[in-house]
BAVEXPA-22601 format. One line per 8 residues: number of its first residue (from 1); their letters; for each residue x negated, y negated, z of N, C-alpha, C. Coordinates in steps of 0.2 Angstrom, whole numbers, always signed. Atoms other than C-alpha are relative to their C-alpha. Layout:
<nodes>
NUM	a	X Y Z X Y Z X Y Z | ...
</nodes>
This chain:
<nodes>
1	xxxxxxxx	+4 -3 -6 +0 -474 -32 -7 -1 -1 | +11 -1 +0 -18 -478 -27 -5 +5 +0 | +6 -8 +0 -34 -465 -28 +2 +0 +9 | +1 -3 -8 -33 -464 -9 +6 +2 +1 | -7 -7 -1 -14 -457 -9 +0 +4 -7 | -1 -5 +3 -18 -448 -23 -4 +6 +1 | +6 -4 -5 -32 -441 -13 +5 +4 +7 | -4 -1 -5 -21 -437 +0 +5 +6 -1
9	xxxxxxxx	-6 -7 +4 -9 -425 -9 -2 +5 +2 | +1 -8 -5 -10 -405 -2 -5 +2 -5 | +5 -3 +5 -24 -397 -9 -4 -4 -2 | +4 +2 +4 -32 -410 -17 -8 +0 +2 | +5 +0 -2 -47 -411 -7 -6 +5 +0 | +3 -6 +0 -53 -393 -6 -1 +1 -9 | +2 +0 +5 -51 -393 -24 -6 -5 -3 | +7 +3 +4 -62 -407 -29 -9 +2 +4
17	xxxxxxxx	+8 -2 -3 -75 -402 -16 -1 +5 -1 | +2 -9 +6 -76 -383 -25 -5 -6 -5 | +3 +1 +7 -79 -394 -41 -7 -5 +1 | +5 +4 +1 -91 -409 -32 -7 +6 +2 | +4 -5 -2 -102 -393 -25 -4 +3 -7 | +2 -2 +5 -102 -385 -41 -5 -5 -6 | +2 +7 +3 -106 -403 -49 -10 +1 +4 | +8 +1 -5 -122 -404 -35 -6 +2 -3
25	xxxxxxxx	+5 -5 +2 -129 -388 -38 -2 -2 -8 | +4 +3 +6 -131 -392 -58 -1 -4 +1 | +2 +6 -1 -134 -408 -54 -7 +0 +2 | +9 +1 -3 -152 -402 -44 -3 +3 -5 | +4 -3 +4 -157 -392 -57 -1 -3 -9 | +0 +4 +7 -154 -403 -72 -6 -4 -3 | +6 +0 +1 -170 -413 -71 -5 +4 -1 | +5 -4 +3 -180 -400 -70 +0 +6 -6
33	xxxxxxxx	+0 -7 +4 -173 -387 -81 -5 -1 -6 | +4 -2 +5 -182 -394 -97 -6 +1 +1 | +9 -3 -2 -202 -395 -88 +2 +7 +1 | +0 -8 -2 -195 -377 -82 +0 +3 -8 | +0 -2 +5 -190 -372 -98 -8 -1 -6 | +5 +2 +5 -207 -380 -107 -5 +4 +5 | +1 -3 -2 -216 -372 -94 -1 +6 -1 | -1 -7 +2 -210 -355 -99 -3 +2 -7
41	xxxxxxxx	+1 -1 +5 -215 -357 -117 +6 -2 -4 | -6 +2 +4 -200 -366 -124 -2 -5 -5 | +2 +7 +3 -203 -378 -141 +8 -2 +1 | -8 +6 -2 -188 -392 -143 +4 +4 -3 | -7 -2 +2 -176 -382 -153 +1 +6 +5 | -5 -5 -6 -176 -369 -140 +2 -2 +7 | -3 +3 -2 -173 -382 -129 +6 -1 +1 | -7 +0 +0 -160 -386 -136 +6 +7 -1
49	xxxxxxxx	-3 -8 +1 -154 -366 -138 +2 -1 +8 | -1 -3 -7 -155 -365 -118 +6 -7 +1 | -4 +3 -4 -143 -380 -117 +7 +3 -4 | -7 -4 +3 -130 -372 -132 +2 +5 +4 | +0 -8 -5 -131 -355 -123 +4 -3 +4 | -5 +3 -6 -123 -364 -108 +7 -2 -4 | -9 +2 +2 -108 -371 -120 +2 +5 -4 | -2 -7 +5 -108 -355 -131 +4 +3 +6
57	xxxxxxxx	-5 -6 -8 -102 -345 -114 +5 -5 +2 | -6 +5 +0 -90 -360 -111 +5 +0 -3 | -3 -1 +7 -83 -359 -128 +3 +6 -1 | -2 -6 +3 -80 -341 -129 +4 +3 +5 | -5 -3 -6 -72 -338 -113 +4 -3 +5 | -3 +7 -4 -66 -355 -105 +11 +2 -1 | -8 +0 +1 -46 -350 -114 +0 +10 +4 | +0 -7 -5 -49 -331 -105 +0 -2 +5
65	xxxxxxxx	+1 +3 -6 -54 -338 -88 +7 -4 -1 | -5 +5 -4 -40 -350 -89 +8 +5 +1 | -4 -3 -2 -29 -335 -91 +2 +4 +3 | +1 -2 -5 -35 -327 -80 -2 -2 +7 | +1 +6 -6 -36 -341 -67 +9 +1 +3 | -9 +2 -1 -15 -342 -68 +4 +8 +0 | -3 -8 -2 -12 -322 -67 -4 +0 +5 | +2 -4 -6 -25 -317 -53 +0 -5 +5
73	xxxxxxxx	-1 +7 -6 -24 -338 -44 -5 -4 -3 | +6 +5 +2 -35 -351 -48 -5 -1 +6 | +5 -2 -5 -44 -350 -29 -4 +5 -1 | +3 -7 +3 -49 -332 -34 -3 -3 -6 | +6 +0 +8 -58 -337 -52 -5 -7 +6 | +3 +5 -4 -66 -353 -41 -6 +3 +4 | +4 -2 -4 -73 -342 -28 -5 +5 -4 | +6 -3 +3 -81 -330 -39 -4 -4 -6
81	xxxxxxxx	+3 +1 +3 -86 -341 -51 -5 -7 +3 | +3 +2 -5 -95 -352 -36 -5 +5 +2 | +6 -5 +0 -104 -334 -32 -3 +0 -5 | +5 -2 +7 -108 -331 -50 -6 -4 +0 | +5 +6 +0 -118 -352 -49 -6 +4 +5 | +4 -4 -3 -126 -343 -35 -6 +4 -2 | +5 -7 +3 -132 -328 -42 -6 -4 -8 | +3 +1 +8 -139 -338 -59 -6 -4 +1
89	xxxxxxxx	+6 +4 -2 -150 -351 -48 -4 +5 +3 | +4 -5 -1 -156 -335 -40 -5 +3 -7 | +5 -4 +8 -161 -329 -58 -6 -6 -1 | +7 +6 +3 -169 -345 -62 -6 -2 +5 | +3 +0 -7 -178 -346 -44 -5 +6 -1 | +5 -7 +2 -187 -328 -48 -2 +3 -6 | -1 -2 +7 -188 -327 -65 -5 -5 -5 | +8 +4 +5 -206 -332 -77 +2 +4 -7
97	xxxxxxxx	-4 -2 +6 -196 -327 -92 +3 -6 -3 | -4 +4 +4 -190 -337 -105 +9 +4 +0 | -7 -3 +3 -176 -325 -112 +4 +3 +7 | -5 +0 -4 -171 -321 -92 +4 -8 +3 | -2 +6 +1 -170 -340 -92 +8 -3 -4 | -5 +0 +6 -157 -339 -107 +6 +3 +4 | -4 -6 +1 -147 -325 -99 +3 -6 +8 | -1 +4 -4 -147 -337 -81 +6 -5 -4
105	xxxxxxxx	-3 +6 +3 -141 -353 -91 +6 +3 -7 | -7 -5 +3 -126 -341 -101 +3 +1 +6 | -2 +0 -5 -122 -337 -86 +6 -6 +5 | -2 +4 -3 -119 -353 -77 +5 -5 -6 | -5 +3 +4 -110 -358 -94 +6 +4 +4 | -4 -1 -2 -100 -347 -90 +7 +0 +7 | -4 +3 -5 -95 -350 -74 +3 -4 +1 | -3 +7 -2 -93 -367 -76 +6 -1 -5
113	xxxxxxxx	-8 +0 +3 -78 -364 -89 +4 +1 +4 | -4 -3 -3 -70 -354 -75 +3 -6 +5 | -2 +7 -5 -71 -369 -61 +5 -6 -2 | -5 +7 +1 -68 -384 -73 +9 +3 -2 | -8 -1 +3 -52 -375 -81 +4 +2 +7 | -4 +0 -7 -46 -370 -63 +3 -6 +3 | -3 +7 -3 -48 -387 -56 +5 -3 -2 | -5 +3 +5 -40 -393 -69 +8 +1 +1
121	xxxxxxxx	-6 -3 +1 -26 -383 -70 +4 -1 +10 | +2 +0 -8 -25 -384 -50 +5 -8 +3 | -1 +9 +2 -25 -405 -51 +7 -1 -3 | -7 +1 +6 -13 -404 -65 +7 -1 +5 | -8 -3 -5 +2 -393 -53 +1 -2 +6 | +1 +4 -5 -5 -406 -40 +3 -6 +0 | -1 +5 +0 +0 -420 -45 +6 +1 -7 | -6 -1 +1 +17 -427 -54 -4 -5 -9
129	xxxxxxxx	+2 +2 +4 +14 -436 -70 -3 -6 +0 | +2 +5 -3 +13 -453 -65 -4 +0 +3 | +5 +2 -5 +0 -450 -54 -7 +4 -5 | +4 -4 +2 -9 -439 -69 -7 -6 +1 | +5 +5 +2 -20 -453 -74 -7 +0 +4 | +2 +2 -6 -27 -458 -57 -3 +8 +1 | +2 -6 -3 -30 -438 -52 -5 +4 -4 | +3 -1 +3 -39 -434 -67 -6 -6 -1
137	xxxxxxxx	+4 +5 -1 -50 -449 -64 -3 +0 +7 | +3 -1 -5 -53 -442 -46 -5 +5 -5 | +3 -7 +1 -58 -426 -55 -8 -4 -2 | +3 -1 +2 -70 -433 -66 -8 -7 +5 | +5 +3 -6 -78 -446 -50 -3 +4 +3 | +1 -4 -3 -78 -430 -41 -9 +2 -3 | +6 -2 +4 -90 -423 -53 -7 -5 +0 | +6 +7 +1 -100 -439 -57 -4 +1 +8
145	xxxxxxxx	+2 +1 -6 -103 -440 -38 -5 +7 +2 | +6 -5 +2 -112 -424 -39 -7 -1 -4 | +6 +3 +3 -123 -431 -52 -4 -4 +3 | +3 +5 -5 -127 -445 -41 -6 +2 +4 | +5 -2 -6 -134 -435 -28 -4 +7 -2 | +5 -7 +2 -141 -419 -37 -4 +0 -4 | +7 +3 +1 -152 -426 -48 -5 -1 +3 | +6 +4 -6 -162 -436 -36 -2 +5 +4
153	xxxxxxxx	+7 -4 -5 -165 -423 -24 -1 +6 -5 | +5 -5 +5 -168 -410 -38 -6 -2 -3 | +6 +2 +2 -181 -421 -44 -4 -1 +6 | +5 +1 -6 -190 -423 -27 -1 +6 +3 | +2 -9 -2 -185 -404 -23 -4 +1 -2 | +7 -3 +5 -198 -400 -37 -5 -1 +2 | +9 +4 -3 -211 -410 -29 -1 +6 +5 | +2 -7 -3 -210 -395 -17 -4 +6 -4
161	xxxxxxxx	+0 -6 +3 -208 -382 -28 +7 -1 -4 | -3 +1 +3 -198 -379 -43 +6 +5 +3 | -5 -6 -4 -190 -362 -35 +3 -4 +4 | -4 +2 -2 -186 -373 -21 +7 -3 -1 | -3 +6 +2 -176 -384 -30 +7 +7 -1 | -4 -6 +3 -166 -368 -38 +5 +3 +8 | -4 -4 -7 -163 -360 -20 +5 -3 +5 | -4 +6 -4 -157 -376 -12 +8 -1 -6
169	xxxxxxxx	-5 +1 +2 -143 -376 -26 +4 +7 +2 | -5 -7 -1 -138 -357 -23 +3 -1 +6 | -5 +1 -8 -134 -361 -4 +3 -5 -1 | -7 +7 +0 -124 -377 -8 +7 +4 -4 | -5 -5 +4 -114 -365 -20 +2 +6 +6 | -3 -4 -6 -113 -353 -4 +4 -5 +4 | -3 +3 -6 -108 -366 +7 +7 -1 -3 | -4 +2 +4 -95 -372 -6 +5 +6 +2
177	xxxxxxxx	-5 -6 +1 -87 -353 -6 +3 -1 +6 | -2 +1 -7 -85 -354 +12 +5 -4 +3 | -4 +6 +1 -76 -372 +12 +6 +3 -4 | -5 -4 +6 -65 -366 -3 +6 +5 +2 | -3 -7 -2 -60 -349 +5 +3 -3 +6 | -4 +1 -6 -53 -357 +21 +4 -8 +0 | -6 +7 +2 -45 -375 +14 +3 +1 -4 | -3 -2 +8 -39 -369 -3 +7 +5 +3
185	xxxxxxxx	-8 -5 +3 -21 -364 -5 +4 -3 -4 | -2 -3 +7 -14 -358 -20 +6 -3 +0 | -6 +3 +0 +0 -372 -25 +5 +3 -4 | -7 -3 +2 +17 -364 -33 -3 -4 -8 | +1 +6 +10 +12 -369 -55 +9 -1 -1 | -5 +5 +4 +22 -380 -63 +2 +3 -6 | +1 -1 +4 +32 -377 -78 -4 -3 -6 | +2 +4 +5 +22 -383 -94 +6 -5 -3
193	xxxxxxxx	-3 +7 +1 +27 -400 -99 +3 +2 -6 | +0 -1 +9 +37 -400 -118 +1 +8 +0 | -4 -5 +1 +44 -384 -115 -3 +4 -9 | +12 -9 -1 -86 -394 -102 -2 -6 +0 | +3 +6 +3 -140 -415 -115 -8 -1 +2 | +10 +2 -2 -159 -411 -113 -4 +1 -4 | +4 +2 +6 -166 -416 -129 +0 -7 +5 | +6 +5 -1 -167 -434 -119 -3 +2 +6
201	xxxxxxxx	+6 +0 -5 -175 -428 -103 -5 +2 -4 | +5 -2 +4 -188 -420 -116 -3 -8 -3 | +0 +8 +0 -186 -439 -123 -6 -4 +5 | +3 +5 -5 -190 -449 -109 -7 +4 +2 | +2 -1 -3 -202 -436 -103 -8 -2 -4 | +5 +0 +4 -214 -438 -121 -1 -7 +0 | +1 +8 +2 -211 -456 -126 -1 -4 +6 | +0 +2 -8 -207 -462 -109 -5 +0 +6
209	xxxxxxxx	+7 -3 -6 -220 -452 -98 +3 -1 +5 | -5 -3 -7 -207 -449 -85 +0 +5 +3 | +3 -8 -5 -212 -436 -71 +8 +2 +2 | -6 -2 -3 -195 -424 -65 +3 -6 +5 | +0 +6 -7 -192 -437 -50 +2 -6 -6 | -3 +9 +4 -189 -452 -63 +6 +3 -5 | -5 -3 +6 -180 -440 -73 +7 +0 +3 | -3 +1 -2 -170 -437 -60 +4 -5 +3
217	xxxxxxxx	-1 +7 -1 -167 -455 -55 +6 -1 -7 | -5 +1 +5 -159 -457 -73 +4 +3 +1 | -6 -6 -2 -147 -443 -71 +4 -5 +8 | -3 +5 -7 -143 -452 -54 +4 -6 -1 | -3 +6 +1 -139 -469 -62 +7 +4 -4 | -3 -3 +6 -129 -458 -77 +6 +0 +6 | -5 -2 -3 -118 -451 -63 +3 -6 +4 | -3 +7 -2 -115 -468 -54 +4 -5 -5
225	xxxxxxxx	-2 +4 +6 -111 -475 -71 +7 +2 +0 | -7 -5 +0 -97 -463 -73 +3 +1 +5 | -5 +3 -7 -90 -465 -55 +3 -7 +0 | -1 +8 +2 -88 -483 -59 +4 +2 -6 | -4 +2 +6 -80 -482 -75 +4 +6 +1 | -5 -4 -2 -70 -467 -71 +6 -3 +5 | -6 +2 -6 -62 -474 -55 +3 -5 -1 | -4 +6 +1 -57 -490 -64 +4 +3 -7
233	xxxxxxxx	-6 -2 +8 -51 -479 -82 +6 +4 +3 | -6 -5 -4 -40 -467 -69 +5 -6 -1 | -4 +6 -2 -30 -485 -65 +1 -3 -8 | -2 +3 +10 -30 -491 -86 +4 +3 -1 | -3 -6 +4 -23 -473 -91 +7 -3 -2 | -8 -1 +2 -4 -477 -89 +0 -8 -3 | -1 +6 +2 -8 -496 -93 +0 -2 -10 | +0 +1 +8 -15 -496 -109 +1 +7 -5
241	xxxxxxxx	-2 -6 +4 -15 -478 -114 -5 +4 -3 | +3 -4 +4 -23 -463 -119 -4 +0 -4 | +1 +1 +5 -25 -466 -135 -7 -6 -2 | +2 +6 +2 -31 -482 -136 -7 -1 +6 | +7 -2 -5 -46 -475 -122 -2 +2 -5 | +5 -6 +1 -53 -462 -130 -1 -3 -7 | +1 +2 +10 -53 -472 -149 -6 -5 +4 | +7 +5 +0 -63 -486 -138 -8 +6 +5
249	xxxxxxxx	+6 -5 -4 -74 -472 -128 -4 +3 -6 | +4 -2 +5 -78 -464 -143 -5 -3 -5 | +6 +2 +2 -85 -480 -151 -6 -4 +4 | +6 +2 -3 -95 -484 -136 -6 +5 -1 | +5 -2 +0 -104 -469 -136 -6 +1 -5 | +4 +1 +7 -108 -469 -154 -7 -7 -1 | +4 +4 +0 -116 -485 -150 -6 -1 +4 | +5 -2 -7 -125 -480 -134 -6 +5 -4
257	xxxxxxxx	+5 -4 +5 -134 -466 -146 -3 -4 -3 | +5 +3 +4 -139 -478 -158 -4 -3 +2 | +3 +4 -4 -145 -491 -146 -8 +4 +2 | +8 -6 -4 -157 -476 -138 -4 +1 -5 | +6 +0 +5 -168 -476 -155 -6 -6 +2 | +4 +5 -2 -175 -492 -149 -3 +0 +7 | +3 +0 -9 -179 -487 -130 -7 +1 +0 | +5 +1 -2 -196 -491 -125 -2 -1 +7
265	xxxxxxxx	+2 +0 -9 -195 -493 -106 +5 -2 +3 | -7 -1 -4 -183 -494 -93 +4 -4 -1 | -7 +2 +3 -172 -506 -97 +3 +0 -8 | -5 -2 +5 -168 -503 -115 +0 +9 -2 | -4 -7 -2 -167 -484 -110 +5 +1 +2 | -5 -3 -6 -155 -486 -96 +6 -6 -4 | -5 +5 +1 -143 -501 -105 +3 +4 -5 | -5 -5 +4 -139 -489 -120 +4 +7 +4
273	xxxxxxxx	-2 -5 -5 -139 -476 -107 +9 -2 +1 | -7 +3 -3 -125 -484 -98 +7 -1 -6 | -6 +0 +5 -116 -488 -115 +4 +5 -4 | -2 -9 +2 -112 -471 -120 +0 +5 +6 | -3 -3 -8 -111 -464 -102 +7 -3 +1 | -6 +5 -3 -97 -479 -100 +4 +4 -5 | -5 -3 +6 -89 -471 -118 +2 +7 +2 | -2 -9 -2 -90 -452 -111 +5 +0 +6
281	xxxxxxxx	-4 -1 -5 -83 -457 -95 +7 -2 -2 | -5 +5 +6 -68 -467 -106 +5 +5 -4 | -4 -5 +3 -64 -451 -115 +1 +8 +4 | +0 -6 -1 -66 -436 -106 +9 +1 +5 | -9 +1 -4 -48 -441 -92 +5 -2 -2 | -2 +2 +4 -42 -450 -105 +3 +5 -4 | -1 -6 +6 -41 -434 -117 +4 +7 +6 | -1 -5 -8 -38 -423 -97 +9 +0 -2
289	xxxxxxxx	-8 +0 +1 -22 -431 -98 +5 -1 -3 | -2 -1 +6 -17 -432 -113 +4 +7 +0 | -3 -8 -1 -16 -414 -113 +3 +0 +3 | -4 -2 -6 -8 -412 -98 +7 -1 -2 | -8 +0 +3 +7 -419 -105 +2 +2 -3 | +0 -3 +6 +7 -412 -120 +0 +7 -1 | +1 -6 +2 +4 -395 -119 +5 +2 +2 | -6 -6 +0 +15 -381 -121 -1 +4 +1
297	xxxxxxxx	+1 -8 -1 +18 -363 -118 -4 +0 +5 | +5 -2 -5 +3 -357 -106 -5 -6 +1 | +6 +6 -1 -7 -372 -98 -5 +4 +1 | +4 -3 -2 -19 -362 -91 -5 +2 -9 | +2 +0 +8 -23 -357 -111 -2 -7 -1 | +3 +9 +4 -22 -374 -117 -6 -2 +3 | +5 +2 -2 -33 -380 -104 -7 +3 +1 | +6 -5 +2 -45 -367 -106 -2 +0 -7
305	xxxxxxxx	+3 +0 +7 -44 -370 -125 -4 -7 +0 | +3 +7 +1 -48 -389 -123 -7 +1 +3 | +6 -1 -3 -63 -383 -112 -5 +2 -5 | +5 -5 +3 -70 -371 -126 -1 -7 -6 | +5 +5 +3 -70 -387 -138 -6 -3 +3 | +8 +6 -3 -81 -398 -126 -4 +4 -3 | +7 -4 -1 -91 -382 -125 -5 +1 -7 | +5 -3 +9 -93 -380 -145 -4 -7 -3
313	xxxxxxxx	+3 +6 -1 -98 -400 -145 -6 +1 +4 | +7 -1 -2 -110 -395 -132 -2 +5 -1 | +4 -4 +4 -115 -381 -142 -3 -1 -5 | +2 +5 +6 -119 -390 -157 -5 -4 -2 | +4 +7 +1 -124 -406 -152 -7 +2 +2 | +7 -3 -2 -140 -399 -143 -4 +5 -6 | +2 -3 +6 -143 -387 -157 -4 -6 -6 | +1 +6 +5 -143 -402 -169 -4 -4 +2
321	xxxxxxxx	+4 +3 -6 -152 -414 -156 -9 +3 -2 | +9 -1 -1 -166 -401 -156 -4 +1 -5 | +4 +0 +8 -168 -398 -175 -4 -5 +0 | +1 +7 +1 -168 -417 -176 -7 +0 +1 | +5 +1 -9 -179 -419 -160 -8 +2 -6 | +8 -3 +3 -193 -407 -170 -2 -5 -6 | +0 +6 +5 -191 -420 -184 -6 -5 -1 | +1 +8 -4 -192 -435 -177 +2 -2 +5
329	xxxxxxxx	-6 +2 -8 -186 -442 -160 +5 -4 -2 | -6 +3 +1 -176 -454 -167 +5 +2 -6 | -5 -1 +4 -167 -443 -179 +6 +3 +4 | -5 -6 -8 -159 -433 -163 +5 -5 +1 | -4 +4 +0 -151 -449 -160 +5 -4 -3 | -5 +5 +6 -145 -458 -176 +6 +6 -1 | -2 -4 +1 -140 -440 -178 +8 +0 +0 | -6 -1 -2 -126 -439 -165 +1 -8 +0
337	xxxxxxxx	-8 +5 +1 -120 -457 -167 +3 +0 -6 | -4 -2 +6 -115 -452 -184 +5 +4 -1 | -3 -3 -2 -109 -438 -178 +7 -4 +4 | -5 +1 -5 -97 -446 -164 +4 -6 -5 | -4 +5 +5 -94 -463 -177 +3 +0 -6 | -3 +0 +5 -87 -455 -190 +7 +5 +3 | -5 -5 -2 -76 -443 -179 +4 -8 +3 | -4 +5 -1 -70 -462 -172 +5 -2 -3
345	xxxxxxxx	-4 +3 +5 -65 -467 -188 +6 +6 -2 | -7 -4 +2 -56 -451 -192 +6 +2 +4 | -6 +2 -5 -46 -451 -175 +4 -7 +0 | -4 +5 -1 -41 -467 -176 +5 -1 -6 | -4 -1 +4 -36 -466 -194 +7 +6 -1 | -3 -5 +4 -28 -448 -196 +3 +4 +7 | -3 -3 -4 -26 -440 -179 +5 -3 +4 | +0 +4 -5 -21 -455 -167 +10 +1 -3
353	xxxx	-6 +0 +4 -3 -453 -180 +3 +8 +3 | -4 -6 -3 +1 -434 -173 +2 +0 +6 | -1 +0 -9 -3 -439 -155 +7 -2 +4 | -4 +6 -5 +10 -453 -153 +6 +4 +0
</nodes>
């Protein structure tokens, strides 16, 4: 089955334009978050605190949300956590606070467990197995494709104003609800099978001397990077295999990280970039559908549990990141490719054997 009749399936389109909306909106805000956040009085480790906060509330609530996505519907958790996005760019839009800052970006962790684990769960009962691969490779275009385009104008919204920027993501996240509540309907679930990074715009912005606008430029390429290799890993998935992705995703990214110690201007910024962008995109639909078939008992659980990993990876990694960061800059990044190339080695050796 191709992406365009997998596109084509009932439901799928309202669902991924919930997730590309919600994509958008963070997507405008992301360049700017850390000037905002430095702005307010933030040093680097609490940088990197405002981006854990987001996977701490991810982490803690993403397997609750998913089970409470599959008792009240997965349109219902979507629509309210669509309004929630809403209300969170209003906080950060009004708000010369640091710690209402924190409580904002908690917030919109949290919402985004409730989205991604719906979609997901949504996608999954959407689509039949042999079509998982490909559908979970729309998902994570879908996404990418928000990146593309919320960045760039996040970064030139700023040039306005930075509230701007904030308020233009709230009405996209309205419009979304709108769309959503009138194309969305609730597919019959399926029974389970077997019976979720601003330490480098901090980066770029010191060493580099990158204005939000270039910041957001690179988030731009990041997202195009990941449409691209995403729309072509959907079509690998059933060829060469799960497994044997996410063991090659996990050592590109490692590599992509270490490469970034040596960036000095835009191209040996944007090339490691790419190399560890292409590895994320590699493993994230890779690892999507893996689960999919695998899980047991309560998907909605499971898929909510897999989310609160991402989350605690991305509550970690930034934490670690920002230590590093206050360091040295290039400890931020040997950091995590040590971190990612030794978990390479131990999946390929020790876990890769339960999976099969």
């Amino acid at each position: 089955m191709s992406f365009r009749q997998t596109l084509s399936i009932k439901g799928m389109k309202p669902v991924l334009f919930s997730l590309f909306m919600a994509s958008l909106g963070f997507g405008i805000i992301l360049p700017i978050l850390p000037f905002y956040a430095l702005s307010l009085g933030a040093e680097p480790f609490q940088l990197g605190m405002l981006t854990a906060t987001f996977a701490l509330m991810s982490l803690i609530f993403a397997p609750f949300l998913g089970r409470l996505a599959e008792k009240k519907g997965r349109k219902n958790v979507i629509l309210i956590c669509m309004a929630g996005y809403a209300l969170s760019y209003l906080l950060f839009a009004f708000t010369n606070s640091l710690a209402m800052a924190f409580v904002a970006r908690g917030l919109q962790g949290f919402f985004t467990a409730g989205i991604m684990t719906a979609c997901v769960s949504l996608i999954t009962d959407m689509s039949s197995e042999s079509q998982r691969g490909k559908a979970m490779g729309l998902f994570g275009m879908t996404f990418s494709l928000g990146f593309i385009m919320g960045p760039a104008i996040g970064g030139f919204a700023a040039a306005i104003s930075v509230q701007t920027a904030f308020l233009l993501a709230a009405v996209l996240s309205i419009i979304g609800i709108a769309y959503v509540h009138s194309r969305l309907k609730e597919p019959p679930m399926k029974d389970a099978d077997l019976g979720r990074s601003e330490a480098s715009p901090r980066f770029s912005s010191e060493r580099l001397s990158f204005t939000s606008a270039e910041v957001g430029l690179i988030f731009t390429f990041i997202g195009s990077v990941i449409m691209i290799v995403q729309y072509i890993g959907g079509s690998l998935v059933n060829k060469v295999g799960e497994i044997r992705l996410i063991r090659l995703g996990l050592a590109l990214s490692g590599l992509g990280f270490f490469l970034l110690v040596f960036a000095s201007n835009w191209i040996s910024l944007l090339v490691p970039v790419a190399i560890f962008v292409t590895g994320n995109a590699i493993v994230f639909p890779s690892a999507n559908s893996l689960l999919s078939k695998k899980a047991t008992g309560d998907r909605g659980a499971v898929l909510g549990l897999a989310t609160s990993f991402r989350s605690f990876g991305q509550f970690v990694g930034p934490l670690l990141a920002g230590f590093l960061y206050g360091i040295n800059h290039s400890y931020a990044f040997l950091g995590l490719a040590v971190v990612i190339l030794v978990y390479f080695v131990v999946f390929s050796i020790i876990s890769m054997k339960k999976l099969k």
